[in-house]
PATI-107213 format. One line per field, with one value per residue (C-alpha): residue number from 1; x, y, z. Coordinates in nm, 3 decimals, decimal comma. Layout:
N
n: (NUM;...)
u: (X;...)
v: (Y;...)
w: (Z;...)
% end
This chain:
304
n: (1;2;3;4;5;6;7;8;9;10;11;12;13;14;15;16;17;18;19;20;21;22;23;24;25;26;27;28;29;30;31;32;33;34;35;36;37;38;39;40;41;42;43;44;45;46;47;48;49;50;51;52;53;54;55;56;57;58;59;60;61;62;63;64;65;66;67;68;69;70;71;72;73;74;75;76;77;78;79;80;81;82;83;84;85;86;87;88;89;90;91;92;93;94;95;96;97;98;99;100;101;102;103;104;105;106;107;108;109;110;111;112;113;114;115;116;117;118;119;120;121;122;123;124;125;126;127;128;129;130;131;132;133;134;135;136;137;138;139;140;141;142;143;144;145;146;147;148;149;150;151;152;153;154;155;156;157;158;159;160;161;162;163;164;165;166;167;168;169;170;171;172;173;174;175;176;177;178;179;180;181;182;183;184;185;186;187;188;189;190;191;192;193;194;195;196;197;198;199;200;201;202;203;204;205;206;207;208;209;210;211;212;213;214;215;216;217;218;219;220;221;222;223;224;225;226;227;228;229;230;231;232;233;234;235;236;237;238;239;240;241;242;243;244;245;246;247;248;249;250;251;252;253;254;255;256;257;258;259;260;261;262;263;264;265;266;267;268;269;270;271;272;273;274;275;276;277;278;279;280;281;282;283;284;285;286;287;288;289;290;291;292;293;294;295;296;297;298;299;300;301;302;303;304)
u: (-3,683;-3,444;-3,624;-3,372;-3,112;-3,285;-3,162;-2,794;-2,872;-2,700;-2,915;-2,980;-2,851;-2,623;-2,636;-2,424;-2,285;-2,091;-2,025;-2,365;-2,393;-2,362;-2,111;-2,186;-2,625;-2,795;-3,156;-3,402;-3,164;-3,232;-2,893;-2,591;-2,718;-3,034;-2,831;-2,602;-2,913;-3,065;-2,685;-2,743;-3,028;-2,945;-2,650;-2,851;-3,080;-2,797;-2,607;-2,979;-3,009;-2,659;-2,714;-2,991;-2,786;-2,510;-2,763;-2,955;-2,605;-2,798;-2,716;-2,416;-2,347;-2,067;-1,974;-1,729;-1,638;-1,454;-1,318;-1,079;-0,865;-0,945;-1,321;-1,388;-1,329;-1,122;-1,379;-1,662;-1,525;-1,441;-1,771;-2,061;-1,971;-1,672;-1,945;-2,108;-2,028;-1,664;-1,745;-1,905;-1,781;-1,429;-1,248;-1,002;-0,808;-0,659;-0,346;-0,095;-0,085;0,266;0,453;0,302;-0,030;0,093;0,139;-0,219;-0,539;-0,663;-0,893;-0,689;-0,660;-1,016;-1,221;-1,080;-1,190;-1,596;-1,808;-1,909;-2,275;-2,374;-2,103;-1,967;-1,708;-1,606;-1,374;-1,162;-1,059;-1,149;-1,152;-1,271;-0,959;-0,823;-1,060;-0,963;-0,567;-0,494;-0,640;-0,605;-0,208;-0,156;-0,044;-0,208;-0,345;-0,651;-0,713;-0,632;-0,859;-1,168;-1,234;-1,228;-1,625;-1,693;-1,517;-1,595;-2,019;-1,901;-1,739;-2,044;-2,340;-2,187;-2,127;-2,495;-2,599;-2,452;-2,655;-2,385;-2,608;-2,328;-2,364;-2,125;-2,037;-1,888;-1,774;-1,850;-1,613;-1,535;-1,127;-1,145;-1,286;-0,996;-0,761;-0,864;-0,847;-0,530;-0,431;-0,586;-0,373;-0,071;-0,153;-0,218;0,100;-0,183;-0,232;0,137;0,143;-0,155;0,085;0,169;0,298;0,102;-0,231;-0,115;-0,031;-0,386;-0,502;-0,394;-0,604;-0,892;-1,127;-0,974;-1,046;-1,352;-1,436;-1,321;-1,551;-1,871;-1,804;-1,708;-2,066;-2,240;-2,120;-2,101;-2,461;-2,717;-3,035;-2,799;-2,526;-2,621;-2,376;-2,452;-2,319;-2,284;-2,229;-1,914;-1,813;-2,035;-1,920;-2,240;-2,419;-2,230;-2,256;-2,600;-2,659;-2,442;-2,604;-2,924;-2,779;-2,701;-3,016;-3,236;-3,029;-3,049;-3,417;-3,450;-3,233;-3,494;-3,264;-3,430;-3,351;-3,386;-3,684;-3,662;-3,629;-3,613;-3,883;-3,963;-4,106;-3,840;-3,582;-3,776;-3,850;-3,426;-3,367;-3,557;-3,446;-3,084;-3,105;-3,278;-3,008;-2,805;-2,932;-2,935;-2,558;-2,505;-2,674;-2,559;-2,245;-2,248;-2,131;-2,311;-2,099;-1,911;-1,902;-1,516;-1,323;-1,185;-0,801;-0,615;-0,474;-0,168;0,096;0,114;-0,264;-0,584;-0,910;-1,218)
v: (3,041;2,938;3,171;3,452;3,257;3,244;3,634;3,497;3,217;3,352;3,123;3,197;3,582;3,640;3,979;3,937;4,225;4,162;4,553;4,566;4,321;4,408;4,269;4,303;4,175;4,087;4,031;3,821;3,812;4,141;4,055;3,856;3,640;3,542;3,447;3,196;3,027;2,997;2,811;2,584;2,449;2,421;2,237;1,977;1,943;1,880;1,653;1,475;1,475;1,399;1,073;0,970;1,077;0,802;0,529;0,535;0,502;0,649;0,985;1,208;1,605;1,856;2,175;2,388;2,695;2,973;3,303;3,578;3,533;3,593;3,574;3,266;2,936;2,798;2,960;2,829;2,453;2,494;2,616;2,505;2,247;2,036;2,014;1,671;1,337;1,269;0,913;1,038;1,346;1,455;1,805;1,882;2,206;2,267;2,459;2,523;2,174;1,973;1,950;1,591;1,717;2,011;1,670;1,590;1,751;2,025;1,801;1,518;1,608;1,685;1,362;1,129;1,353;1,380;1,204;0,885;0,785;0,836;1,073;1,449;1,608;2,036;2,165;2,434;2,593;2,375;2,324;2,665;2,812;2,696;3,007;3,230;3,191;3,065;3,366;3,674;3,531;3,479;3,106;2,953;3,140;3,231;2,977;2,730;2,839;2,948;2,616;2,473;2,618;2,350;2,054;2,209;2,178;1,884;1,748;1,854;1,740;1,373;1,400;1,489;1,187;0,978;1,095;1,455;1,728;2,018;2,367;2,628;2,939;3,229;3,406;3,766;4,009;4,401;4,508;4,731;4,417;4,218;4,441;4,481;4,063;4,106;4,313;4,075;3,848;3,996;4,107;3,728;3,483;3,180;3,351;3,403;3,120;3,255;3,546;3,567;3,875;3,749;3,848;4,200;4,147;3,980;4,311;4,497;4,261;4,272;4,420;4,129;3,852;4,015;3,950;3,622;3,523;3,720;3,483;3,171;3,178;3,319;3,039;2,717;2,765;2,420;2,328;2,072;2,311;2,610;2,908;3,139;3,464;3,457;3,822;3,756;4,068;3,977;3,607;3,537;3,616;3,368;3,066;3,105;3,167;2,882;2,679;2,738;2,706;2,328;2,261;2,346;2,152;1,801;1,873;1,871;1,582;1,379;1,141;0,786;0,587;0,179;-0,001;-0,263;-0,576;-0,831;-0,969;-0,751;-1,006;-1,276;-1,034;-0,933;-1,318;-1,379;-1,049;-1,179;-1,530;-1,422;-1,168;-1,455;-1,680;-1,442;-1,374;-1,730;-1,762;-1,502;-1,668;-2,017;-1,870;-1,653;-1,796;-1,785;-1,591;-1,812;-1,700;-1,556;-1,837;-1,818;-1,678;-2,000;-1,928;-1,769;-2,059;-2,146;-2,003;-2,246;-2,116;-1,974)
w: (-3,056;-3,345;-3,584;-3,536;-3,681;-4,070;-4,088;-4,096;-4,379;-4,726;-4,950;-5,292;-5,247;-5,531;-5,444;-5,082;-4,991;-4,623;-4,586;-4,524;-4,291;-3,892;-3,670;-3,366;-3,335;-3,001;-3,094;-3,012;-2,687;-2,420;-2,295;-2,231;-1,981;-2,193;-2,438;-2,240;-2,106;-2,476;-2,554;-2,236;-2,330;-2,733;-2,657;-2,399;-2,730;-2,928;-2,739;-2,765;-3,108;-3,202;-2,945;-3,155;-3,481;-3,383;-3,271;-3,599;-3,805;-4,139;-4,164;-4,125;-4,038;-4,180;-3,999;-4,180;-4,005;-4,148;-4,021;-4,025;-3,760;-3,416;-3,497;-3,187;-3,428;-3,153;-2,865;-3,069;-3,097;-2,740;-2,608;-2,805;-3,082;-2,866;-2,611;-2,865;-2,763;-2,882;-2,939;-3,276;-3,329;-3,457;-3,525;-3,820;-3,838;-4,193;-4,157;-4,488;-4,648;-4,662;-4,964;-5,018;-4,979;-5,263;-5,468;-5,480;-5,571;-5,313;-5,208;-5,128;-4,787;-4,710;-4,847;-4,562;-4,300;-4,444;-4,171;-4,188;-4,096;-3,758;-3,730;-3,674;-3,847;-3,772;-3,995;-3,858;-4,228;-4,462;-4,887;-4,906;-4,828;-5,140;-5,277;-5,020;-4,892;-5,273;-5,423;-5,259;-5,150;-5,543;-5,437;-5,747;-6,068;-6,130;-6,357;-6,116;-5,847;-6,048;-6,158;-5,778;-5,695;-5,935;-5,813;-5,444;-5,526;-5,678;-5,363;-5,144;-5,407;-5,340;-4,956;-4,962;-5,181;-4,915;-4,657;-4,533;-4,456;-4,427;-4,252;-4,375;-4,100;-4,189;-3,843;-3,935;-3,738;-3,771;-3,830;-3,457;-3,280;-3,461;-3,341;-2,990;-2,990;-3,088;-2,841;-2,561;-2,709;-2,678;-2,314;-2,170;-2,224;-2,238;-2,602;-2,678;-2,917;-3,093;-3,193;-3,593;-3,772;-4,088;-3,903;-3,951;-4,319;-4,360;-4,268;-4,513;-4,770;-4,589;-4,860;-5,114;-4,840;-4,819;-5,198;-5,207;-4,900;-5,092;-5,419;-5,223;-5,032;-5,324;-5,595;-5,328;-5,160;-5,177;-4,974;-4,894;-4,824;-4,707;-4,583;-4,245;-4,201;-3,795;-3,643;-3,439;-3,246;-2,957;-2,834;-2,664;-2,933;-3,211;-2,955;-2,909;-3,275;-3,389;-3,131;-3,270;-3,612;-3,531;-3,348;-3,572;-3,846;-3,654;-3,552;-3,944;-4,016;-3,733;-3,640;-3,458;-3,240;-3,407;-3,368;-3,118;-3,334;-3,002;-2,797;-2,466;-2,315;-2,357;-2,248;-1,916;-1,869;-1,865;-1,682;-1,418;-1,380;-1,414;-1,131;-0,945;-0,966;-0,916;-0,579;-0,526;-0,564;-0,383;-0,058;-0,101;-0,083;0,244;0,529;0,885;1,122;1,398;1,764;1,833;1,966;2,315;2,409;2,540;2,906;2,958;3,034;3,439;3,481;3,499;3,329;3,527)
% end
């Protein structure tokens, strides 16, 4: 049922236009419940695959998610992609770098985080902002910045030599569904810290972020690298697509479990003889129980 999801795959379409993309899809799904259940049972398939994906200690998986803000990174994480085995997989949320990351190349920060085999990585943000935040913020000049697509397929072209296969995930959401997020926000104290009056300024740029996202996925898409354009207005509907998304992906990558390299029947032979002796032990060591011993007479009285 993951065929729905090849609709949100940007490929080799250097003519992306997201204006003209929805925000707000529910098919294959009638409804919101259908929808959850497809999740459920992605995410048991997942947490399968990625099992077999750390076992086998050959191959490794990228997730680089990247939004507007309020478009359900953090719900996402939370929901669908947190719910992997934490033994191999790991989250990284790039916020503004520090001054002695500003010191180094803009990828200085990202490298160590790259999975290593048998491993997960998500990146909340990622390199790419370094195309987005950089450029439509006028925090570096354009010739600064243009020549990062390069060293960015650069970056990803060698992950994927060493074994990375990387999913790119743009979470699509409207401005009025933004807003009324906002609003939510501001309404629940849980979401207080969430709060930022540069959200609002954002806003006002949102046809230049809007650019910079069309020419990011346009000049950084690979077989190896491939970008999604997830609806995200309906939350049910990104988790299940995302879910899907990163099924299908590991069903690709085929992940095994190791041959057995030992002898079966020289391991059953000392499984059995060491839960016979320990069964052994375990009687020569039990004690018979002894009849109670009898009260001695109060002093001044004879026994019956």
């Amino acid at each position: 049922m993951t065929d729905f999801i090849k609709k949100h795959l940007v490929g080799a379409n250097k003519k992306l236009n997201l204006g003209s993309i929805g925000t707000a899809e529910s098919d294959p799904f009638n409804d919101k419940d259908e929808a959850k259940a497809f999740t459920t049972k992605a995410i048991d398939r997942i947490r399968e695959l990625q099992y077999q994906l750390f076992v086998e200690d050959k191959q490794s998986l990228l997730i680089v998610l990247q939004a507007p803000d309020a478009a359900g990174k953090d719900g996402l994480i939370r929901k669908v992609l947190g719910r992997m085995n934490p033994q191999g997989c790991r989250t990284f949320s790039f916020k503004a770098p520090l001054a002695s990351e500003l010191a180094q190349d803009f990828l200085y920060r990202i490298h160590p985080c790259a999975p290593a085999t048998g491993q997960v990585s998500i990146f909340n943000r990622s390199h790419y902002e370094d195309v987005l935040v950089v450029r439509v913020e006028k925090i570096a000049p354009v010739k600064v910045w243009q020549k990062r697509y390069e060293f960015i397929n650069g970056f990803e072209a060698l992950l994927a030599d060493r074994g990375t296969q990387i999913i790119k995930i743009f979470l699509h959401i409207s401005p009025e569904e933004q807003l009324a997020r906002f609003g939510e926000r501001l309404e629940d104290p849980t979401k207080h810290w969430k709060l930022n009056p540069s959200d609002y300024t954002s806003r006002d740029k949102w046809g230049e972020y809007r650019k910079a996202y069309e020419d990011a996925m346009k000049k950084c898409s690979a077989d190896y690298a491939p970008w999604y354009v997830v609806p995200a207005d309906n939350k049910w509907y990104r988790d299940a697509a995302v879910a899907g998304i990163l099924m299908q992906t590991l069903e690709k990558m085929d992940p095994k479990l190791p041959s057995v390299s030992v002898d079966l029947v020289e391991m059953r032979r000392l499984y059995d003889a060491a839960v016979s002796a320990a069964g052994s032990k375990g009687k020569s060591t039990s004690k018979e129980p002894q009849a109670p011993k009898e009260k001695p007479a109060a002093p001044g009285k004879q026994s019956e």
